[in-house]
C-alpha positions as CSV (number, residue, x, y, z in Angstrom):
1,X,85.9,-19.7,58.4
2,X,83.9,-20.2,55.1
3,X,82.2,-23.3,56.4
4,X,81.2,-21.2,59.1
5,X,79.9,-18.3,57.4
6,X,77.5,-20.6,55.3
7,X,76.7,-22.1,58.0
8,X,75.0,-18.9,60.0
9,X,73.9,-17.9,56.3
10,X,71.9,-21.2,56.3
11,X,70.1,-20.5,59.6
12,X,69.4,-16.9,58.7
13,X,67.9,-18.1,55.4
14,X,65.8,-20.0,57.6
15,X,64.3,-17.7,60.1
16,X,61.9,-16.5,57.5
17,X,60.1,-19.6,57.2
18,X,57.0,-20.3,59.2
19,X,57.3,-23.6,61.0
20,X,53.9,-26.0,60.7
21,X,53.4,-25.1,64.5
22,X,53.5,-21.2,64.0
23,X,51.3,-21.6,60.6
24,X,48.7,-23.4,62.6
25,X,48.5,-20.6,65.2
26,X,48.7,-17.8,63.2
27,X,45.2,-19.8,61.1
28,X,43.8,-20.8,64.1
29,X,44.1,-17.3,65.2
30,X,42.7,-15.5,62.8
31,X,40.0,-17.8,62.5
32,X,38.9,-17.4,66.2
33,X,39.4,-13.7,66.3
34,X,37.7,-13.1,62.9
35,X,35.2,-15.2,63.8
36,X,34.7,-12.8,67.0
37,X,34.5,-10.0,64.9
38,X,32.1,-11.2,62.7
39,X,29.6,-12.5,64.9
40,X,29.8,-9.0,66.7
41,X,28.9,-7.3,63.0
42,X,25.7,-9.8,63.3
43,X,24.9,-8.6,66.3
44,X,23.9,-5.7,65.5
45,X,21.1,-6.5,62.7
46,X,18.2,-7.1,64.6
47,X,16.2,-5.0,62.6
48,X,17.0,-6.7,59.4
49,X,14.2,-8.3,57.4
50,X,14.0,-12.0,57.8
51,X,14.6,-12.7,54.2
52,X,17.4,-10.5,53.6
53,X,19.1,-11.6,57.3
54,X,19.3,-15.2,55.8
55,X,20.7,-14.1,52.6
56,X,23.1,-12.3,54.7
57,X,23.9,-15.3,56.8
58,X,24.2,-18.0,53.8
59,X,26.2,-15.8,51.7
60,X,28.3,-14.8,54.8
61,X,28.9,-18.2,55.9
62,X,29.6,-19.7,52.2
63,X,32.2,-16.8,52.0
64,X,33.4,-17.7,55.6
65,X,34.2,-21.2,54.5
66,X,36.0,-20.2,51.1
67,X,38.6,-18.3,53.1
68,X,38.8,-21.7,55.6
69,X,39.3,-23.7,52.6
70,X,42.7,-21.8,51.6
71,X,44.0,-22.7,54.9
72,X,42.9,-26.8,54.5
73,X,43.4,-27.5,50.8
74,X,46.2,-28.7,48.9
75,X,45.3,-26.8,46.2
76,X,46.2,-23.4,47.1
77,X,45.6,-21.7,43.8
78,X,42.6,-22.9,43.1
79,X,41.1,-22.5,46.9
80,X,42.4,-19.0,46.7
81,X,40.9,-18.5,43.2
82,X,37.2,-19.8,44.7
83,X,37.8,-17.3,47.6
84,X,38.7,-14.3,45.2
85,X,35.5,-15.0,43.1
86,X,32.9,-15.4,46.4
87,X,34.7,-12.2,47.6
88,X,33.2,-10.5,44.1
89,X,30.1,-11.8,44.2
90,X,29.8,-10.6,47.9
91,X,30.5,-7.2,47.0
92,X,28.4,-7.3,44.2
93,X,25.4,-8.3,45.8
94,X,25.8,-6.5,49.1
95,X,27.9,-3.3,48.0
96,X,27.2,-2.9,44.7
97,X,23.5,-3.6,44.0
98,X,22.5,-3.5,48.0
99,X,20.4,-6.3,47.2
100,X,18.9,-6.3,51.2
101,X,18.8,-3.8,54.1
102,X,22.1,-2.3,55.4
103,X,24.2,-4.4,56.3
104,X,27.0,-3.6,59.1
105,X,29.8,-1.2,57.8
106,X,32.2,-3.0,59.2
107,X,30.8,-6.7,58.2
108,X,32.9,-6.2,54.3
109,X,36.1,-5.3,55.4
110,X,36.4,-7.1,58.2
111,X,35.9,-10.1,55.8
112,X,38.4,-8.8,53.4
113,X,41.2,-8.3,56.1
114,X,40.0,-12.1,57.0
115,X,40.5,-12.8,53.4
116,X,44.0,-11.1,53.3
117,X,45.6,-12.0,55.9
118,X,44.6,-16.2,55.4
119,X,46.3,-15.2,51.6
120,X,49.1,-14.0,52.9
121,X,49.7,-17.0,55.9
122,X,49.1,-19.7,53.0
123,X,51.1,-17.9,50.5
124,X,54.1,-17.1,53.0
125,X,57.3,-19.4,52.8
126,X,56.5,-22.5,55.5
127,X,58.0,-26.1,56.1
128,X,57.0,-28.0,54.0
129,X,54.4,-31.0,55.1
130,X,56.0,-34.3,55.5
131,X,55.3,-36.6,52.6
132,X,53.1,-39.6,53.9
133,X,55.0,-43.1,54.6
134,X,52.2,-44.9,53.3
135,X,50.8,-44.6,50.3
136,X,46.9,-44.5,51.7
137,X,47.3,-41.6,53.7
């Protein structure tokens, strides 16, 4: 009976952790809905001046790629760190000191849920990665 107790103990200790498959989804989908989102917020800045649009757009797309790199690096606490600090200089610049023409409402938060949620996949108890067989991989 004991061996069989730990036993269903050891699968329900398991259950909670994200297998490499349902990580990779649960990125991939955030990235493509996200992404969606975002390039809806775009959309609707027509008006914008052209300098201030390609502010916009570089600073948006540098930020974009922090929060991609906390999905693809190794280094989770210093990917996550980089992501953190672009998030602050974003607000700053857009938020804080409006530095160009409105920008969506929506365009910030919808970045920081982004932001969030990629924390909280990468931070969230997951097989581990197979070590490599060869030592050049």
């Amino acid at each position: 009976m004991r061996k069989q107790a730990k036993a269903v103990y050891g699968w329900l200790n398991q259950q909670h952790i994200m297998q490499r498959e349902e990580y990779r989804a649960a990125v991939d989908s955030l990235n493509l809905f996200f992404g969606a989102i975002v390039g809806v917020a775009f959309a609707r800045i027509e008006s914008m001046a052209t300098a201030d649009y390609t502010l916009l757009l570089v600073m948006t797309a540098v930020l974009i790629a922090a929060i991609l790199t906390v999905a693809n690096s190794r280094r989770r606490l210093y990917s996550a760190f980089g992501m953190l600090l672009m998030f602050a200089a974003y607000h700053y610049l857009f938020i804080y000191e409006e530095a160009v023409g409105a920008i969506p409402e929506t365009l910030f938060p919808t970045l920081c849920v982004w932001g969030a949620l990629m924390l909280l996949y990468e931070f969230s108890p997951r097989e581990r990665d197979r070590a490599p067989t060869d030592p050049a991989d």
